[in-house]
Steps between C-alpha positions, in 0.01 A plus 500: 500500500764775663803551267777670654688714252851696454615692262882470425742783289558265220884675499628441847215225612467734822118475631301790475142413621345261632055458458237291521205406290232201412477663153891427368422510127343881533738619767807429348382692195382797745856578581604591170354866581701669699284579784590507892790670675705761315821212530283264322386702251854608442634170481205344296583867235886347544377171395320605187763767386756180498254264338490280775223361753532420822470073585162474634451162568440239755728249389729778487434614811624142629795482306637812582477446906642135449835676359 
């Protein structure tokens, strides 16, 4: 099964990317090194300077575009 995928700045709820994957449980994990464009890298290096991760969930996903 497809899951479609966003992660979210966890301080302004603003989305950031948007992926797909049939392998959620080791995908999700795989963007916790910053890899990818130089803004994602810089905004994952944000992240992690500020103790923070971005909200990388489904469910998530849904909530936030219901608001």
């Amino acid at each position: 099964m497809t899951t479609i995928y966003a992660l979210l700045d966890p301080r302004t709820k603003a989305l950031r990317y948007i992926g797909q994957t049939r392998l959620w449980a080791s995908r999700k994990s795989a963007h916790a090194t910053p890899t990818g464009s130089r803004a994602m890298s810089a905004w994952g290096q944000d992240l992690k300077q500020h103790n923070l991760k971005p909200i990388r969930t489904p469910e998530q996903l849904a909530a936030q575009l219901a608001e």
